[in-house]
C-alpha positions as CSV (number, residue, x, y, z in Angstrom):
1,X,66.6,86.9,47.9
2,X,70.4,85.7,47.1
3,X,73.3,87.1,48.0
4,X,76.2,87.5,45.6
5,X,80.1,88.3,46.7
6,X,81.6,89.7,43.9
7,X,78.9,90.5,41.8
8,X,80.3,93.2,40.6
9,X,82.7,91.7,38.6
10,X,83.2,89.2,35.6
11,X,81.5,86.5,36.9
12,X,79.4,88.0,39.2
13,X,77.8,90.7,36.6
14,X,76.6,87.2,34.1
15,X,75.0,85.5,37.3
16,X,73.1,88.6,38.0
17,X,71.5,89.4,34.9
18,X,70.6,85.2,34.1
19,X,69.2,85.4,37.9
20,X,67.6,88.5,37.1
21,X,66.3,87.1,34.0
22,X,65.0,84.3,35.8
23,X,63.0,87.0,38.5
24,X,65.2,86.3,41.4
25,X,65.4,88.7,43.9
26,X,69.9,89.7,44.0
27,X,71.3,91.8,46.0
28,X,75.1,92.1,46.1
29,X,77.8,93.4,48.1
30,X,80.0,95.8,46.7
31,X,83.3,97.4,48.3
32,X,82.3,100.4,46.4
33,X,79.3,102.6,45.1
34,X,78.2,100.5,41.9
35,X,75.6,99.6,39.9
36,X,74.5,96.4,38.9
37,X,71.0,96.1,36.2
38,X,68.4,94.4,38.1
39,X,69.7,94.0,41.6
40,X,70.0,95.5,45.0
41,X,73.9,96.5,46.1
42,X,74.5,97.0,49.3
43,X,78.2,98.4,50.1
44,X,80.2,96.2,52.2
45,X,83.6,93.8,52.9
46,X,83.7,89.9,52.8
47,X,86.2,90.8,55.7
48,X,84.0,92.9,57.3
49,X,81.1,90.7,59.3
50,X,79.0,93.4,60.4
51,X,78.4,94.7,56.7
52,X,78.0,91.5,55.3
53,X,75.5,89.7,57.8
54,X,73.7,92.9,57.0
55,X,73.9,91.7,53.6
56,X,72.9,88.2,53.9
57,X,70.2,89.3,56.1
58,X,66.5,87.7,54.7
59,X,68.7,86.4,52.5
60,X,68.0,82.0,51.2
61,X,71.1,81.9,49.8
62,X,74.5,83.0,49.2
63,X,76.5,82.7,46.4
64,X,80.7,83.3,47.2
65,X,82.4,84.4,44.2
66,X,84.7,86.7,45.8
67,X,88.9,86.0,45.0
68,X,91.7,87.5,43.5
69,X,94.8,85.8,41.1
70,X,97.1,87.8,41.9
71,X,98.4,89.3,45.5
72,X,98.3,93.1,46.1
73,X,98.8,96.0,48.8
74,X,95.7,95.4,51.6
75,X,94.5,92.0,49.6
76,X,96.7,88.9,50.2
77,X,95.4,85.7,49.1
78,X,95.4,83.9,52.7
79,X,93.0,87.2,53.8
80,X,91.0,87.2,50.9
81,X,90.1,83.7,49.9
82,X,90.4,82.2,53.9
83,X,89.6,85.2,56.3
84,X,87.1,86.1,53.3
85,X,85.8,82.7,53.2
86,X,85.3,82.8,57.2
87,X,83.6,85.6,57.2
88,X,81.3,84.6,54.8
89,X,80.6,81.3,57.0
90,X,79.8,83.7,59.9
91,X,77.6,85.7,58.1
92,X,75.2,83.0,57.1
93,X,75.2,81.5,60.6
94,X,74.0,85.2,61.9
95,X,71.5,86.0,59.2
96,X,70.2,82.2,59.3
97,X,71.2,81.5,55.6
98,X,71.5,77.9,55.6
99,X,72.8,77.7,51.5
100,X,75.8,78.5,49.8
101,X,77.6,77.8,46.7
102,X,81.3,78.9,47.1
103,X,83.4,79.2,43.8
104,X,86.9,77.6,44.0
105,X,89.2,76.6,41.4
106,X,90.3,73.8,39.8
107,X,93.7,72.6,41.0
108,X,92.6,73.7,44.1
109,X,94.3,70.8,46.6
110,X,96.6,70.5,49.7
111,X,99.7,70.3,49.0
112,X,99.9,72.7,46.1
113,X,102.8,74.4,44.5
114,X,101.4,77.7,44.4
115,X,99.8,80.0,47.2
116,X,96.5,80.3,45.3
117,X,95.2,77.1,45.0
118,X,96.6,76.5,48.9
119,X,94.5,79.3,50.0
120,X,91.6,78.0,47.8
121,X,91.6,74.9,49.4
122,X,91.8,75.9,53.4
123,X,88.9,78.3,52.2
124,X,87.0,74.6,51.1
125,X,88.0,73.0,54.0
126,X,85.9,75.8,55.9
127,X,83.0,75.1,54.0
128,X,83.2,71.2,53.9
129,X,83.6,72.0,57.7
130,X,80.8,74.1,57.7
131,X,76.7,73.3,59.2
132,X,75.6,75.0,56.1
133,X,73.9,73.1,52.6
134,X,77.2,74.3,50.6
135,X,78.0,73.4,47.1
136,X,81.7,73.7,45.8
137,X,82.4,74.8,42.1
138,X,86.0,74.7,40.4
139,X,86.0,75.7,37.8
140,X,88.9,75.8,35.1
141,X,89.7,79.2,33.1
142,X,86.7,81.1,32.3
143,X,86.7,83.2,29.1
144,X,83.5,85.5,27.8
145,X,82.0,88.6,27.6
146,X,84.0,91.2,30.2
147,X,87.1,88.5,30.9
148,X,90.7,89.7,29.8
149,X,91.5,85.7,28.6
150,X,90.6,85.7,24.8
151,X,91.9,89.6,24.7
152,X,94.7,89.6,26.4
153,X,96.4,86.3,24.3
154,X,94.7,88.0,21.1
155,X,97.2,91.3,22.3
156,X,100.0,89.2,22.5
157,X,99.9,87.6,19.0
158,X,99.1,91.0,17.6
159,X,101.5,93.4,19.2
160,X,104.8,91.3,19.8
161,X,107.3,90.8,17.1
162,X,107.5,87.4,18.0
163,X,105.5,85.6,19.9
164,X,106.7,84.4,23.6
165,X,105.9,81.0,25.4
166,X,107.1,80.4,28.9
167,X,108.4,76.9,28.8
168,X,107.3,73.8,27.0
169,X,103.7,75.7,26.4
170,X,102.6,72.3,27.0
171,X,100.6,72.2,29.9
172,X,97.2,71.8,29.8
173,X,93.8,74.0,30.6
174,X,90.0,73.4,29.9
175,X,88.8,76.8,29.0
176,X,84.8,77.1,30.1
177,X,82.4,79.6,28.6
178,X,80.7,82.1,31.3
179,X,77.4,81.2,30.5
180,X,77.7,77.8,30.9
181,X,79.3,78.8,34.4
182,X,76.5,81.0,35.8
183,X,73.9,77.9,34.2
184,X,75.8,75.3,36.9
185,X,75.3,78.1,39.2
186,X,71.3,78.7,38.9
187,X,70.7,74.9,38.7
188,X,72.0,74.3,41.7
189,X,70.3,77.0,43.5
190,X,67.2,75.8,42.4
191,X,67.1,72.7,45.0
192,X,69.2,71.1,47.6
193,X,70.2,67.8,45.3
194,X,73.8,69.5,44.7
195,X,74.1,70.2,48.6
196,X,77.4,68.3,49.8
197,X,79.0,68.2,46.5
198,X,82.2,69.5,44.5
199,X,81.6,69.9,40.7
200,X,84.8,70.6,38.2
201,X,83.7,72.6,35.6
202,X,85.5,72.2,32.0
203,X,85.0,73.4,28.6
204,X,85.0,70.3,25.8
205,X,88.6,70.6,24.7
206,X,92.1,70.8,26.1
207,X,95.1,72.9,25.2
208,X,98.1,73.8,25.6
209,X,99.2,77.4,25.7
210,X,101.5,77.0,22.4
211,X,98.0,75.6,21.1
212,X,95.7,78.4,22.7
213,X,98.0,81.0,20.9
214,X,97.7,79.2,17.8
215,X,94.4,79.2,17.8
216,X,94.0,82.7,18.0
217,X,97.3,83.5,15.8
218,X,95.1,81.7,13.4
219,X,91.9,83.3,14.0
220,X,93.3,86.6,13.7
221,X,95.1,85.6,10.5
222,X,98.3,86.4,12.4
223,X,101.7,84.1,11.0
224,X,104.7,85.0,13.4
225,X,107.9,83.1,14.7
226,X,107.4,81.5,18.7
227,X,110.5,81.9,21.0
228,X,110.3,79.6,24.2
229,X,111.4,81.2,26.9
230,X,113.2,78.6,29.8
231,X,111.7,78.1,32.8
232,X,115.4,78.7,35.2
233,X,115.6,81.9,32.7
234,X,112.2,83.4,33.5
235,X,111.5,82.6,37.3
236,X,114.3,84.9,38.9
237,X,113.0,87.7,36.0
238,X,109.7,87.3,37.1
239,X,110.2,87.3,40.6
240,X,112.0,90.9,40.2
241,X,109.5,92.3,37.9
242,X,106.5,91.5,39.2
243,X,107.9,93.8,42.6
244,X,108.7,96.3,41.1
245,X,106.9,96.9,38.2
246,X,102.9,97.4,38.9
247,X,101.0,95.8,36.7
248,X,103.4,93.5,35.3
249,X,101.5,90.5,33.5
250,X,103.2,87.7,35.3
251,X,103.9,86.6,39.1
252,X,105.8,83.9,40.5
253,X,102.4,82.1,41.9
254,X,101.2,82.3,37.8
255,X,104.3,81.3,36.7
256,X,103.9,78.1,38.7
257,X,100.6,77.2,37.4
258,X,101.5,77.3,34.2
259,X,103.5,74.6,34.8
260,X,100.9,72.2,35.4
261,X,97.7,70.7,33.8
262,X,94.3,72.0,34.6
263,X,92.1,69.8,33.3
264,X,88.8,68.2,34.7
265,X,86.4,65.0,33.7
266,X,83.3,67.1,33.0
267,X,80.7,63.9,32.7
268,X,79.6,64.7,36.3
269,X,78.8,68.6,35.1
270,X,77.3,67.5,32.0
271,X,75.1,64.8,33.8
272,X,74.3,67.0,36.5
273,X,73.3,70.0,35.1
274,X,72.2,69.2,31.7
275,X,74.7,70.7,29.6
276,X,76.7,70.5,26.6
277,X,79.3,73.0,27.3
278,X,80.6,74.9,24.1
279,X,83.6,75.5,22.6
280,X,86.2,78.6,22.9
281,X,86.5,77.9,19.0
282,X,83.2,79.2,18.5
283,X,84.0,82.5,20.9
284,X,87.6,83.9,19.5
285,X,85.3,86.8,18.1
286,X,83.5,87.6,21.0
């Protein structure tokens, strides 16, 4: 049996089904009643130890995909991704799980601008700390099936009469496909040779934002004027709106990691795991 955190969402909902597939035994801890095709959900809190040692009970291993990008009411990122994280740790030690893969992020590092890759790196530090036969995953932006990246920059280009870039639009990311995500994931779950290690997990090309909504512009047959947007213009904006407006697409964390490259040599994944990971290009439909 393996237990997934956060199975019920984007991520979680592709390991599932390729571990189902595969004729694992999944269960999954959910906050709420849900369903997931194919495994067993158990309700239950990453910051609730009772529930989840439950959970990881009779378990071989647990996969941790449990975080959030953006802070809200009741789920802060220091609770989620380091209390959450601790938890987790706990758990296994109870039930006797002696595996885990935990799922950080790349730019995760001390040090960082940003609250969200801080937090994501005390929550490694816990695991590299850890008794347990962890692996460690960052991966860059993940786009597919179920994800909000490829749709929400398609909205953009379609709905605004011009289309905004915060800044230069220059910094870089390394968009990875789900599937070639959740295919790291079951390889290393099928032995202990990845035990101790951190893989960075990339798609085969590099962009820019300003390239990214090209891209789509393009593929959508979409020809409109760009306006940049500077930085000292949009950071007090943001800071405001993102309080008071719910939902509002940006936060100040975001805004800083747009700022920076995040971008990863993917030899080691490719060598690793055995594969050849494809190209958003081929996925602006999807």
């Amino acid at each position: 049996m393996i237990l997934v955190t956060g199975g019920t969402g984007f991520i979680g909902r592709h390991l599932v089904a390729r571990l189902v597939q595969a004729n694992e035994d999944v269960r999954v801890l959910a906050r709420t009643d849900a369903e997931v095709p194919g495994a067993e959900v158990m309700q239950g809190d990453i910051r609730d130890l009772s529930s989840l040692a439950l959970a990881a009970r009779g378990c071989r291993a647990v996969v941790h995909l449990v975080g959030i990008v953006r802070e809200r009411r009741g789920a802060a990122f220091r609770q989620i991704h380091v209390r959450g994280t601790e938890t987790v740790l706990r758990a296994c030690q109870d039930a006797g799980v002696t595996r885990l893969l935990h799922v950080s992020a790349l730019g995760t590092r001390a040090g960082a601008r940003n609250r969200y890759h801080r937090t994501k790196w005390e929550a490694e530090e816990l695991v590299r700390g850890s008794s347990l036969q962890a692996t460690i995953f960052r991966p860059s932006v993940i786009f597919g099936e179920g994800n909000s990246f490829i749709p929400t920059l398609r909205s953009l280009v379609r709905r605004m009469p011009v289309i905004p870039i915060v800044g230069s639009g220059t910094a870089l990311v390394q968009p990875i496909w789900v599937a070639d995500v959740v295919q790291c994931f079951a390889a290393a779950l099928d032995g202990l040779a990845t035990a101790g290690h951190m893989y960075e997990l990339g798609g085969p090309e590099t962009y820019g934002f300003e390239q990214l909504l090209d891209l789509v512009s393009g593929a959508e047959g979409i020809d409109k004027p760009k306006v940049h947007l500077p930085l000292p213009l949009v950071r007090p904006a943001v800071a405001v709106l993102s309080r008071l407006v719910p939902g509002f697409p940006l936060t100040s964390d975001q805004l800083a990691m747009l700022r920076e490259d995040n971008v990863c040599d993917t030899a080691q994944m490719r060598h690793t795991f055995g594969i050849e990971p494809a190209s958003i290009r081929d996925h602006l439909s999807d």
